[in-house]
GUFISE-854458 format. One record per residue (C-alpha): residue number from 1; z, y, x. Coordinates in nm, 4 decimals, padded with zeros to 6 digits. Last residue first. Example, Ala and Ser with C-alpha at 12.3 -4.5 7.8 and 13.67 -1.06 7.14 Angstrom:
2
<r num="2" zz="00.7140" yy="-00.1060" xx="01.3670"/>
<r num="1" zz="00.7800" yy="-00.4500" xx="01.2300"/>
This chain:
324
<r num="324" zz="00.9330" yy="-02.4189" xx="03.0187"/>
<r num="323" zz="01.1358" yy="-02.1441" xx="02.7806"/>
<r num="322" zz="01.4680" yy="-02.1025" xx="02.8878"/>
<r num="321" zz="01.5466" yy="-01.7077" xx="02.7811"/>
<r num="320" zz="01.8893" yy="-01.5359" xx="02.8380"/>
<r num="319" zz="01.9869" yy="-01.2005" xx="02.5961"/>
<r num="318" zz="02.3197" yy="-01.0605" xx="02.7786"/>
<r num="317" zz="02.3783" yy="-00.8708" xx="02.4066"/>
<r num="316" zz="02.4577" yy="-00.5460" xx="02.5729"/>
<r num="315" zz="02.0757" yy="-00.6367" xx="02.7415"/>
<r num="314" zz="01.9194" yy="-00.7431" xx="02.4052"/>
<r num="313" zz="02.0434" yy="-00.4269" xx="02.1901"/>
<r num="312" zz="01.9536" yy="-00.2106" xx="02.4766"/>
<r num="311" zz="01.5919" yy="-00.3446" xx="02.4782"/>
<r num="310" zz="01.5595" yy="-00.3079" xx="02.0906"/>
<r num="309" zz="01.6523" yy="00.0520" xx="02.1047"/>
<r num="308" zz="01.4411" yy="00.1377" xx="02.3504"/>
<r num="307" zz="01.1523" yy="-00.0227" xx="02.1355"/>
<r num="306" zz="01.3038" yy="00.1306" xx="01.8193"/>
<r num="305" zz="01.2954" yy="00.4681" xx="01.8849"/>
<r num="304" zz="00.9540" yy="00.6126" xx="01.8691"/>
<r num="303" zz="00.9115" yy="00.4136" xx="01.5881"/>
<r num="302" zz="01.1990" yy="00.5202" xx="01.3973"/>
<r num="301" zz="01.1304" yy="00.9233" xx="01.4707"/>
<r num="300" zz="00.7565" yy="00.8699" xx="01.3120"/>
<r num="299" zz="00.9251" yy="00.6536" xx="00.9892"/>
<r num="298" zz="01.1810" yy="00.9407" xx="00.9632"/>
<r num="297" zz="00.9471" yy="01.2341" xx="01.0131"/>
<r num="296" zz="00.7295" yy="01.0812" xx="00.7323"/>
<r num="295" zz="01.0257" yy="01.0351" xx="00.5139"/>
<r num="294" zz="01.1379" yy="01.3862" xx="00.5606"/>
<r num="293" zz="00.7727" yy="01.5169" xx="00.5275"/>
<r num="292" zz="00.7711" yy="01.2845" xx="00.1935"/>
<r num="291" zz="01.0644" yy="01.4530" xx="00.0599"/>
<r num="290" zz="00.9431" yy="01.8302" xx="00.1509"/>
<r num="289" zz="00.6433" yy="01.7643" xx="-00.0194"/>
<r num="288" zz="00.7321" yy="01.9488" xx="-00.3877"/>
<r num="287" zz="00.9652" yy="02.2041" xx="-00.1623"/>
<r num="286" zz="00.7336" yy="02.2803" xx="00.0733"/>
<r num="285" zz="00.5053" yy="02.4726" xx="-00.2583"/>
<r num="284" zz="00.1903" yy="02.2673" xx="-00.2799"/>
<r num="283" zz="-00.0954" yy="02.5275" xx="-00.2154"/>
<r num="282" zz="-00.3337" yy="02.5793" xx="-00.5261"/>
<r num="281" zz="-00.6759" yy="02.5008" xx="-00.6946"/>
<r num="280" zz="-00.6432" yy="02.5960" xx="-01.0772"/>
<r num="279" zz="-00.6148" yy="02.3311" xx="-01.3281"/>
<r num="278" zz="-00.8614" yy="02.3382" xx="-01.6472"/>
<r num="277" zz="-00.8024" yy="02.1718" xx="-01.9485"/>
<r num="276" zz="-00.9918" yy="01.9467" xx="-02.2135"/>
<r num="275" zz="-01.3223" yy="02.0279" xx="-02.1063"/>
<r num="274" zz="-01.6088" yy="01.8700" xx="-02.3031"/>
<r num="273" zz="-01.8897" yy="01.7151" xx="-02.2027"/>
<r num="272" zz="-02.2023" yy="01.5365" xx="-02.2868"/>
<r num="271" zz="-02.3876" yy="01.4067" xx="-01.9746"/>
<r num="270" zz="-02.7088" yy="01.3440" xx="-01.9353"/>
<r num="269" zz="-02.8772" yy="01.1068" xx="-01.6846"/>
<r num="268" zz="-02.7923" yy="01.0300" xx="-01.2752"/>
<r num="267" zz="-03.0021" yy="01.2871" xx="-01.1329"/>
<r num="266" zz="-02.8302" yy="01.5492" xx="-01.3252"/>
<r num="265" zz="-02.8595" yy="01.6851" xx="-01.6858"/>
<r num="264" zz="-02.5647" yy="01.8629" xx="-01.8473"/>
<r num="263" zz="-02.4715" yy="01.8746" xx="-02.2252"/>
<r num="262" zz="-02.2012" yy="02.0682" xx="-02.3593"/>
<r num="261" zz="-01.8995" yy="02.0470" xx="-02.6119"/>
<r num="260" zz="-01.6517" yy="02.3636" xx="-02.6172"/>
<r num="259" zz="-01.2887" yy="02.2371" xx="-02.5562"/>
<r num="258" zz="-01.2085" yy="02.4532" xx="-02.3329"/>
<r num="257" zz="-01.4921" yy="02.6948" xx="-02.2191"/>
<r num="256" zz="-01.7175" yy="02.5765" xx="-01.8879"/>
<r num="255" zz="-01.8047" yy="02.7174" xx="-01.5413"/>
<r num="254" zz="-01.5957" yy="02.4461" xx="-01.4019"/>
<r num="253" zz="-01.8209" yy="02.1940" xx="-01.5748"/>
<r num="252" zz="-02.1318" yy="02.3333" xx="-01.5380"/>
<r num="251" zz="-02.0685" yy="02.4065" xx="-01.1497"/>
<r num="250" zz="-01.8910" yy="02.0133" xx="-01.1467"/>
<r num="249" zz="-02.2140" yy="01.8667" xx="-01.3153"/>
<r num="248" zz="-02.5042" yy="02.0212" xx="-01.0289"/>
<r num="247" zz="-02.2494" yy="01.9430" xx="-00.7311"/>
<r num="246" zz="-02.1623" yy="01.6145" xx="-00.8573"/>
<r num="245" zz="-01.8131" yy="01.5498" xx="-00.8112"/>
<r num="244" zz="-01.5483" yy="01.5590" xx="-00.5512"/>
<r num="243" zz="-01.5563" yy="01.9204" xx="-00.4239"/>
<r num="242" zz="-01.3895" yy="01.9880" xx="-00.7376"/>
<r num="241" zz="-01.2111" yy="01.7446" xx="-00.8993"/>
<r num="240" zz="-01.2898" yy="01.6024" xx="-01.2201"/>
<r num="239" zz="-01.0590" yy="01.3824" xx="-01.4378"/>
<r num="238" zz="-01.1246" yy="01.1499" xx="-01.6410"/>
<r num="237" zz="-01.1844" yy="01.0673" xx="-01.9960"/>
<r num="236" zz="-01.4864" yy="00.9240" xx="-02.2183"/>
<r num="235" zz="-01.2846" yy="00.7695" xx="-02.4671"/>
<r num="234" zz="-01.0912" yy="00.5264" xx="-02.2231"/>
<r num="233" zz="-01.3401" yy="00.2527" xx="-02.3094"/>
<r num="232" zz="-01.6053" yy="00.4931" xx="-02.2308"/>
<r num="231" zz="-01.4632" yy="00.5611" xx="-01.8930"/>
<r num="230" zz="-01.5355" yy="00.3255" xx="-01.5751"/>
<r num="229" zz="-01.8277" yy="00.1602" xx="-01.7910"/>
<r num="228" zz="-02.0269" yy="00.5430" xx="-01.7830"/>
<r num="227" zz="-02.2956" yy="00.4639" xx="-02.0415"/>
<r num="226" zz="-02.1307" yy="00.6110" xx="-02.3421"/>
<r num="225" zz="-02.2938" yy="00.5216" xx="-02.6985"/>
<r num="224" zz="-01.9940" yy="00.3649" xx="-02.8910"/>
<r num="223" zz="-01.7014" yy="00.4306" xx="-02.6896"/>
<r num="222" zz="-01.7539" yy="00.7566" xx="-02.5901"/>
<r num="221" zz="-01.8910" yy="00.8318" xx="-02.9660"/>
<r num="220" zz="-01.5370" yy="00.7321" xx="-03.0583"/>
<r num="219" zz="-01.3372" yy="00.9460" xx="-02.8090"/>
<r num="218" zz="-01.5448" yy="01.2320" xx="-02.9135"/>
<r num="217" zz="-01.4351" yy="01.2174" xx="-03.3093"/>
<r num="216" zz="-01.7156" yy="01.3808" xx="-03.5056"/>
<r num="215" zz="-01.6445" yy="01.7428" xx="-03.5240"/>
<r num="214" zz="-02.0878" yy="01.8964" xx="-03.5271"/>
<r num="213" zz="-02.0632" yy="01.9840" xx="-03.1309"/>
<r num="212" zz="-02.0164" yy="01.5714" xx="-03.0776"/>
<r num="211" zz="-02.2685" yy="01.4382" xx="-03.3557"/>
<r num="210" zz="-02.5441" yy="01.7149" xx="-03.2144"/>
<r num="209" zz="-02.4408" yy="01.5810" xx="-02.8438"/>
<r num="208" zz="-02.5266" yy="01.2233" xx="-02.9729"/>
<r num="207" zz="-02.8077" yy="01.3146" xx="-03.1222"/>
<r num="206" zz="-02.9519" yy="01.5023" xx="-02.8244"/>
<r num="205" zz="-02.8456" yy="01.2205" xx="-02.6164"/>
<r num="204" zz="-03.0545" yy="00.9892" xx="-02.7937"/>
<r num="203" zz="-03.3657" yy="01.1842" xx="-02.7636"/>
<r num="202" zz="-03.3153" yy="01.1806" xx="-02.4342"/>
<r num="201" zz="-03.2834" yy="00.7855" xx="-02.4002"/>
<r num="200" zz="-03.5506" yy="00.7785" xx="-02.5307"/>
<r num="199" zz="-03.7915" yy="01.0117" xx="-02.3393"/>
<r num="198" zz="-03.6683" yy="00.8225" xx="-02.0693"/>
<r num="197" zz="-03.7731" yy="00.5175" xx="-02.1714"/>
<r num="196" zz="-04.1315" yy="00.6807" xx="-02.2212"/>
<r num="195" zz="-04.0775" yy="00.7910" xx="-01.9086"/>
<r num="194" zz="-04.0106" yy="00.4439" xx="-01.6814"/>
<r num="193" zz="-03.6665" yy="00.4047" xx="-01.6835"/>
<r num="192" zz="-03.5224" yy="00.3611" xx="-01.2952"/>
<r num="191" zz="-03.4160" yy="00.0030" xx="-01.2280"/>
<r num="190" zz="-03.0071" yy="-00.0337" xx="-01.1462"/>
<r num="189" zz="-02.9809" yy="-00.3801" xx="-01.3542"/>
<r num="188" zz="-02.7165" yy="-00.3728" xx="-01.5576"/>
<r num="187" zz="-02.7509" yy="00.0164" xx="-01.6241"/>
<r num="186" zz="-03.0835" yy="00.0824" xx="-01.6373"/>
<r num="185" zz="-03.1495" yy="00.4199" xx="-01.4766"/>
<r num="184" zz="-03.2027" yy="00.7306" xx="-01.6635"/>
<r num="183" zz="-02.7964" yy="00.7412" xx="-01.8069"/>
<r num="182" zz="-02.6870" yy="00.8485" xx="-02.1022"/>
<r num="181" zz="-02.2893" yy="00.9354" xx="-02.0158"/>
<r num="180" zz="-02.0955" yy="01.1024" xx="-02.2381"/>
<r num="179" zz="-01.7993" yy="01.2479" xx="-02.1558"/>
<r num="178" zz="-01.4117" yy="01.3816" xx="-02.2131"/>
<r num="177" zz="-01.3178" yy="01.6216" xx="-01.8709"/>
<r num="176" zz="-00.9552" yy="01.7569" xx="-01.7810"/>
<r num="175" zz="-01.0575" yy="01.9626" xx="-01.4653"/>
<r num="174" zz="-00.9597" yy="01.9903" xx="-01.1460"/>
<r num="173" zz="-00.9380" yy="02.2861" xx="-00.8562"/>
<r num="172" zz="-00.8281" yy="02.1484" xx="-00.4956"/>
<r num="171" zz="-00.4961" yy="02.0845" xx="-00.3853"/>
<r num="170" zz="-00.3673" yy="02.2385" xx="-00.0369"/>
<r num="169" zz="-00.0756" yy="02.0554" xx="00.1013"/>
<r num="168" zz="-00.2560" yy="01.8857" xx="00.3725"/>
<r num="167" zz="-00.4392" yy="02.1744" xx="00.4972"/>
<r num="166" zz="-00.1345" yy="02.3624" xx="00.5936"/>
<r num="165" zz="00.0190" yy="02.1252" xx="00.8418"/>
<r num="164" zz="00.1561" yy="02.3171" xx="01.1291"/>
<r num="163" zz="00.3646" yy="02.4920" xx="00.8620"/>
<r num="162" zz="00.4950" yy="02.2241" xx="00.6631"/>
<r num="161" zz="00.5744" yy="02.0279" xx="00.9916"/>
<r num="160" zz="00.7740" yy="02.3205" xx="01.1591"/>
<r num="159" zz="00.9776" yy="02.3721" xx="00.7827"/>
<r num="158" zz="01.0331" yy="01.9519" xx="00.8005"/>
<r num="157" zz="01.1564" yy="01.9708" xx="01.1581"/>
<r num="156" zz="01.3811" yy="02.2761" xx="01.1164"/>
<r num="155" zz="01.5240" yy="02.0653" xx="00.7839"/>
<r num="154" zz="01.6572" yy="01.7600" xx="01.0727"/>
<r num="153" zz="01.5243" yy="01.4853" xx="01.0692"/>
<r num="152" zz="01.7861" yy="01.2346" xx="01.1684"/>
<r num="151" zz="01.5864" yy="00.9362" xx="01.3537"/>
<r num="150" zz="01.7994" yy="00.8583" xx="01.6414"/>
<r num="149" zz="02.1684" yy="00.9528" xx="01.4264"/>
<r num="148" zz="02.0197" yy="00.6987" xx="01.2458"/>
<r num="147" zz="01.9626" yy="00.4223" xx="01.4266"/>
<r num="146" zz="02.2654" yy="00.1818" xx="01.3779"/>
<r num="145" zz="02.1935" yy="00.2166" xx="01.0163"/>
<r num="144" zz="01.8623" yy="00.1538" xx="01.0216"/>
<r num="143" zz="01.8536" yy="-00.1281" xx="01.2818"/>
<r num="142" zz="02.1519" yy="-00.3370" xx="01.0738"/>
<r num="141" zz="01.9671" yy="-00.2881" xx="00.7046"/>
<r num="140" zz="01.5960" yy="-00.3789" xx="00.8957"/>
<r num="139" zz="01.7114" yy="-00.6926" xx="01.0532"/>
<r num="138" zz="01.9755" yy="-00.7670" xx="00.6885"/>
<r num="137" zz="01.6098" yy="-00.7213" xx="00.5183"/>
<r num="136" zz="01.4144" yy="-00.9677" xx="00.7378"/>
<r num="135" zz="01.7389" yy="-01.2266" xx="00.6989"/>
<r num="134" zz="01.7372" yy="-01.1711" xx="00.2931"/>
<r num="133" zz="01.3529" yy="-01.2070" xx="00.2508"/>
<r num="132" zz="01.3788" yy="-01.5547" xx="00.4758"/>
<r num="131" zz="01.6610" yy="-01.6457" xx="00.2962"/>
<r num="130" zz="01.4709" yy="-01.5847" xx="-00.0381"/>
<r num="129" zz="01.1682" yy="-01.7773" xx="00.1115"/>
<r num="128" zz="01.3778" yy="-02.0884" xx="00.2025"/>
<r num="127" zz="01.4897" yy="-02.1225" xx="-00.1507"/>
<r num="126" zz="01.1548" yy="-02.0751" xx="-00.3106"/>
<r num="125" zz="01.0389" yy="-02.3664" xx="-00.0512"/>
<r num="124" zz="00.8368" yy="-02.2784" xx="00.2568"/>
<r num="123" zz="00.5667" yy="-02.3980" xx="00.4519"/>
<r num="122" zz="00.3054" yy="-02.0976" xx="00.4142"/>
<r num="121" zz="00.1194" yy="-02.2756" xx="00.1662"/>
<r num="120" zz="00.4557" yy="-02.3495" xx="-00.0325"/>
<r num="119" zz="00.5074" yy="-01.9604" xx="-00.0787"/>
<r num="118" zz="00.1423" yy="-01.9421" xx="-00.2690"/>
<r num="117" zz="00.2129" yy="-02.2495" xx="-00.4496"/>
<r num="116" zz="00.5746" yy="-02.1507" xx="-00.5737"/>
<r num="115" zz="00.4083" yy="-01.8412" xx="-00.7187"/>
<r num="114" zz="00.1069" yy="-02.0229" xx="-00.8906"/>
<r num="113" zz="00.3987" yy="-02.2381" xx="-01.0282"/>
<r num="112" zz="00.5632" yy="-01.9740" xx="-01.1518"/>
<r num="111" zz="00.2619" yy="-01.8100" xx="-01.3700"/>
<r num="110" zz="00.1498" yy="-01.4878" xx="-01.4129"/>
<r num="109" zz="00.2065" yy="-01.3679" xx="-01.0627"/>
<r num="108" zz="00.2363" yy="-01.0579" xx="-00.8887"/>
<r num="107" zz="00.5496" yy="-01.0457" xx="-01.0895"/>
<r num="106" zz="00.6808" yy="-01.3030" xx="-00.8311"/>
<r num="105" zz="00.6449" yy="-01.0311" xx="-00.5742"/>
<r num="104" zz="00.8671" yy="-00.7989" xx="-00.7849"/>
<r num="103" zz="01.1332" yy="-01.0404" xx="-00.7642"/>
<r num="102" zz="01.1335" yy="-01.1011" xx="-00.4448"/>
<r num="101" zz="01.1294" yy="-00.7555" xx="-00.3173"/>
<r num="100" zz="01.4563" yy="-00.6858" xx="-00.5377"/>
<r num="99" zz="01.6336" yy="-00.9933" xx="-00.4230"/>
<r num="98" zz="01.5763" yy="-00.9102" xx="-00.0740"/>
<r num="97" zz="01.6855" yy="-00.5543" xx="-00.1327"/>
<r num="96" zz="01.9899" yy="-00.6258" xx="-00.3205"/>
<r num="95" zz="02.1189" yy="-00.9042" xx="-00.0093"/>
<r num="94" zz="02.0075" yy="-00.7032" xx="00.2083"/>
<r num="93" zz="02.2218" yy="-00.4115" xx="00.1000"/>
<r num="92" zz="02.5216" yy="-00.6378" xx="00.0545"/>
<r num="91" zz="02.4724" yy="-00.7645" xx="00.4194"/>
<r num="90" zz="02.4475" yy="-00.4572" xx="00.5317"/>
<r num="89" zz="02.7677" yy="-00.3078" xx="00.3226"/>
<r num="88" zz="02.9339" yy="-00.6789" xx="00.4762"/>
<r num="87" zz="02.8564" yy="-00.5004" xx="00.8524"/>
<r num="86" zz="02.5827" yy="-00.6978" xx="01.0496"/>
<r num="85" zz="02.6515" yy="-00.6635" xx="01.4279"/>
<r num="84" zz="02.6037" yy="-01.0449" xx="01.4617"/>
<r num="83" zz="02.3119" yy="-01.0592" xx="01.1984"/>
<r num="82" zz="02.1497" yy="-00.7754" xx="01.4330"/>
<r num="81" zz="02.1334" yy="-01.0121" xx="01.7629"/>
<r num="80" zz="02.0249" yy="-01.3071" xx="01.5859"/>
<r num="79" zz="01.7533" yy="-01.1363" xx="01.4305"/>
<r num="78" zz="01.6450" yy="-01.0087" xx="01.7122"/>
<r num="77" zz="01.6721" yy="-01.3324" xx="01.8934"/>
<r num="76" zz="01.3826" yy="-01.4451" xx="01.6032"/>
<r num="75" zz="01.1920" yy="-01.1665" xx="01.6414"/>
<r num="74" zz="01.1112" yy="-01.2211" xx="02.0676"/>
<r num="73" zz="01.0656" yy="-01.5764" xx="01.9834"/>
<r num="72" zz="00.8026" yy="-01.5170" xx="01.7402"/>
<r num="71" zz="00.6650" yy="-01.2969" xx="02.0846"/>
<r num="70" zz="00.7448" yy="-01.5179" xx="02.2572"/>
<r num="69" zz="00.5313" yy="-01.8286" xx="02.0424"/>
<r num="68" zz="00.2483" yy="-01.5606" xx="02.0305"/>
<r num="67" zz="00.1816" yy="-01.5339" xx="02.3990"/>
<r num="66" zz="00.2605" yy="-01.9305" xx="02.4177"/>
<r num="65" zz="-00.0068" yy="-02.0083" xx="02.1193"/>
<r num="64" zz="-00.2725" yy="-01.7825" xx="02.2433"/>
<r num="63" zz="-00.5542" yy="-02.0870" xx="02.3542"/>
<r num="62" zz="-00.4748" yy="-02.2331" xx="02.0148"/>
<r num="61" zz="-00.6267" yy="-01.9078" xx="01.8475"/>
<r num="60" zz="-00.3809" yy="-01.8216" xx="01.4988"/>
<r num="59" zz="-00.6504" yy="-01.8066" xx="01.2236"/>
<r num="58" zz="-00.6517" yy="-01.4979" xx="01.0018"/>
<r num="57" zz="-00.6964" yy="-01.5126" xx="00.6233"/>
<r num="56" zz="-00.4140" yy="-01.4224" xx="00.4618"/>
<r num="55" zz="-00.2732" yy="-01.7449" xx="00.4000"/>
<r num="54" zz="-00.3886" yy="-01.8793" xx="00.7723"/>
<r num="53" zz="-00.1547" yy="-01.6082" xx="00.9008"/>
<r num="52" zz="00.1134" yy="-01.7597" xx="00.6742"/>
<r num="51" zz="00.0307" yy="-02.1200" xx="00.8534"/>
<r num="50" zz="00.0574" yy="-01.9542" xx="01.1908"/>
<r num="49" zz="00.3977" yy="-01.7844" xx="01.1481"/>
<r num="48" zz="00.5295" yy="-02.0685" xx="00.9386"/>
<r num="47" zz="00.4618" yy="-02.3322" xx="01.2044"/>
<r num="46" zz="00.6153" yy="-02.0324" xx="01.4833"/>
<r num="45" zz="00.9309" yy="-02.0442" xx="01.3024"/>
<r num="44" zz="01.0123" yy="-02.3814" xx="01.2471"/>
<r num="43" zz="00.9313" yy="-02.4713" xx="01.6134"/>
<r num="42" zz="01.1183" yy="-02.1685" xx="01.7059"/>
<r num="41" zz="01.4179" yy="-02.3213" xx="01.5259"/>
<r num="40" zz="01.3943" yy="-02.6951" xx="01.6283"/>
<r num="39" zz="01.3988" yy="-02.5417" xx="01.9748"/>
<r num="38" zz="01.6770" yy="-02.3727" xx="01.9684"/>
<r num="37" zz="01.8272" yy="-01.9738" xx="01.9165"/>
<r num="36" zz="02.1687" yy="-01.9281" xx="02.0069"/>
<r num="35" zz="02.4093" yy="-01.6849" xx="01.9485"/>
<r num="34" zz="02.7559" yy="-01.4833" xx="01.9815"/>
<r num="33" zz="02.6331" yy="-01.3478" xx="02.3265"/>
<r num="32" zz="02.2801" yy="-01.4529" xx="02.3868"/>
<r num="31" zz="02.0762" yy="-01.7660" xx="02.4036"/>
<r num="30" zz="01.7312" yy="-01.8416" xx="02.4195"/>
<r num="29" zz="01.5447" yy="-02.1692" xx="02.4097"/>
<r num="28" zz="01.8275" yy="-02.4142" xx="02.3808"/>
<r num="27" zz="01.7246" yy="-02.7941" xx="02.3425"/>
<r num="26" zz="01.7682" yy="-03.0152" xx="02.0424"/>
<r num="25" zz="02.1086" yy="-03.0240" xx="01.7584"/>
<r num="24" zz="02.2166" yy="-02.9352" xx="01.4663"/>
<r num="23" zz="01.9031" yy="-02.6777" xx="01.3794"/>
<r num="22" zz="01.9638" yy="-02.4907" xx="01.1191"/>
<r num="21" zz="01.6398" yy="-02.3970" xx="00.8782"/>
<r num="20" zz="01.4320" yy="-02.1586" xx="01.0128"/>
<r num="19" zz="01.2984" yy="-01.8559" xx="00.8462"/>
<r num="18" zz="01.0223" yy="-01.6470" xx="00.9803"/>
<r num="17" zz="01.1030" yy="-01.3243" xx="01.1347"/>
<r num="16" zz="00.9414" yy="-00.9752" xx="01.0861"/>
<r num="15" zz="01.1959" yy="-00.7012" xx="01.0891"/>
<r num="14" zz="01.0080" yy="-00.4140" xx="00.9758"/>
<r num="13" zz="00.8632" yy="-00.3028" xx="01.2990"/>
<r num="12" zz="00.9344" yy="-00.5781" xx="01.4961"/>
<r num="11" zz="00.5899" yy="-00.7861" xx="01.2488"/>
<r num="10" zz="00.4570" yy="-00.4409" xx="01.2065"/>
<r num="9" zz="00.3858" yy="-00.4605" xx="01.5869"/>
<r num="8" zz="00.3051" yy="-00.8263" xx="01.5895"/>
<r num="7" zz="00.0521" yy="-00.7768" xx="01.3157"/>
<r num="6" zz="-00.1330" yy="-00.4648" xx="01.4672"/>
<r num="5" zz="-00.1259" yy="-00.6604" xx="01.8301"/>
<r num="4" zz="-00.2802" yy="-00.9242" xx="01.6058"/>
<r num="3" zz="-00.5302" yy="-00.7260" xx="01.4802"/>
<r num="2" zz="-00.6438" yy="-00.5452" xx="01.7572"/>
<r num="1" zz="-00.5183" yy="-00.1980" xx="01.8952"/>
């Protein structure tokens, strides 16, 4: 599947439709009971499809512009379809949802204006965007509910999946880990020491590991001599997973006491550790997945579903098209 058959899909998939303001008056494109759909709104529509494209970095080929002004099209009598069979509870819920997604979008953002910039680029106002939020969530709010006796999973489903799907729930063996890193390469620049740099950098672990087995705070030498950047700010702590790691480090590692301090050579330098806690490898019990089997199931069932779904919906509503 290419891109923009990926877009278009996700585009019916959760509703995608751009918003157009009202159009007063022009030539009818599509009309079906209870609605129409004109010119001045696919016009609309199809501007913001291609300049929000252009946002994230695709550009919209010329030579493609009918295939992707139906399928734009397509969305936007789907929209008019589900806002007429719109129930106030979906209209509430769309209303919450749209306002919820918004809002957490413009956290993205430390400023407002950097906000209103990024919706402006794709050619609308705040205003605009919110409606445009609220009419892709009332789409979704209308299909779900209509749907759902279509995409009921049912607890046989979820048991069936569980068992069919054994390797997923299996979690490997970890490890709490605080370390040390005093690596043989030159961190900033990736060149190996030669060995009297080495030499070194050895004798500097063995002072550092003396410091760590003799009580002085780990977290702090972490901080202070650690050449691992992903962790010394943390005091030296991650976690280890086995299968993960490095084979010659996670043996040591696994094979290690709580909270006794050791030191480890690998390729990449020596390591100072200390195990914090050990967790044993195990099978997730169906009841810790069984919500995101359900959802899974769900989200399979609803795709199945929704392009028969979507045809019905546009015969009952007599859908017409008078595109030149």
């Amino acid at each position: 599947m290419n891109k923009w058959h990926l877009c278009l899909s996700f585009g019916l998939l959760l509703g995608w439709s751009s918003f157009a303001g009202a159009a007063t008056g022009g030539k009818i494109v599509a009309r079906g009971l209870g609605f129409t759909v004109k010119q001045a709104e696919l016009d609309s529509a199809y501007r913001q499809f291609v300049l929000s494209q252009a946002v994230s970095g695709s550009d919209v080929p010329t030579t493609m512009e009918d295939f992707f002004r139906k399928q734009v099209l397509d969305e936007l009598v789907l929209e008019k379809i589900t806002s007429t069979r719109a129930t106030a509870g979906d209209r509430g819920q769309a209303y919450i949802q749209a306002m919820e997604g918004y809002n957490d979008l413009r956290l993205q953002y430390l400023a407002e204006s950097s906000f209103t910039l990024k919706i402006q680029s794709m050619g609308m106002t705040t205003n605009a965007y919110r409606l445009y939020m609220q009419n892709k969530a009332l789409t979704q709010q209308v299909l779900k509910r209509e749907m759902k006796s279509k995409t009921m999973v049912r607890e046989v489903q979820i048991q069936e999946f569980y068992n069919e799907n054994m390797d997923l729930w299996k979690v490997p063996e970890s490890a709490d880990v605080e370390h040390i890193l005093l690596a043989k390469i030159d961190v900033s620049t990736g060149r190996r020491l030669n060995p009297d740099e080495r030499a070194a950098k050895q004798a500097v672990a063995a002072k550092v590991f003396a410091k760590a087995r003799a009580g002085v705070d780990f977290a702090q030498l972490a901080k202070e001599y650690s050449e691992d950047l992903t962790t010394k700010n943390s005091g030296g702590k991650f976690q280890m997973i086995r299968g993960l790691a490095d084979p010659k480090l996670a043996t040591k590692v696994f094979d290690m006491r709580i909270n006794r301090v050791e030191m480890v050579g690998s390729e990449f330098g020596h390591h100072i550790v200390r195990v914090t806690k050990k967790i044993a490898a195990k099978t997730k019990k169906i009841s810790e997945v069984a919500k995101h089997i359900r959802e899974h199931l769900h989200m399979r069932n609803y795709i199945n579903a929704l392009p028969s779904y979507v045809a019905q919906l546009r015969r009952q509503a007599v859908v017409r098209f008078s595109l030149e």
